[in-house]
N, C-alpha and C positions, 0 to 999 in steps of 0.2 A: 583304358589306361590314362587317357588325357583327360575323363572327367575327371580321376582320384588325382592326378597330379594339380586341375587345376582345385578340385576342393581342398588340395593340400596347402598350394599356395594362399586361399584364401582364409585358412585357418591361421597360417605362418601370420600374415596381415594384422589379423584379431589380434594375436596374442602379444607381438613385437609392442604395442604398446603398453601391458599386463606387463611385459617383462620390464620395461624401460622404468615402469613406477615401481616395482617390486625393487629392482636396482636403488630409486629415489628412496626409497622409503627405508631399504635396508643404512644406507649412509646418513638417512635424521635418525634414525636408534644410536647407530655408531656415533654419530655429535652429540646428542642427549646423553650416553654413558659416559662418555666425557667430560658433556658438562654437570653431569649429577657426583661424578667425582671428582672435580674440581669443588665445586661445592661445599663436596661434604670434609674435602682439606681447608679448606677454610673455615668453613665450622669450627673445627679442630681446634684449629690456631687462633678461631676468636673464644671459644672457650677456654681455652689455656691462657691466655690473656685477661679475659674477666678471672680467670682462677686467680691469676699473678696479683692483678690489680685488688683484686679483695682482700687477697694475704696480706699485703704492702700496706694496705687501707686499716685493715688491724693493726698491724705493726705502728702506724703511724698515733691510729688512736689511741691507741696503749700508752706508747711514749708523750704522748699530749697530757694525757691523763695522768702519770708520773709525774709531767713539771708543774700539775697543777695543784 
């Protein structure tokens, strides 16, 4: 009984570290899908912006081109 307890304890030992990084590792995925959707909102909004800005940029040539 006290060898399986004490191989148990030392299994316990091994693994607490395996656990502690699985822990680490699970909370860098959780920061990374965060900051991949962070990202990709910004994206978003700098493409909608070049969209605006293009639109605006014809509009402007357009009317350039009328006064000329």
């Amino acid at each position: 009984m006290t060898a399986q307890l004490i191989a148990t304890q030392q299994r316990v030992v091994e693994l607490t570290p395996l656990t502690e990084e699985a822990g680490n590792l699970r909370s860098q995925v959780a920061k990374a899908c965060r900051d991949a959707d962070e990202a990709e909102k910004a994206f978003e909004a700098l493409s909608m912006r070049l969209w605006k800005d293009d639109k605006e940029a014809a509009r402007v040539r357009k009317e350039r081109d009328e006064l000329l």
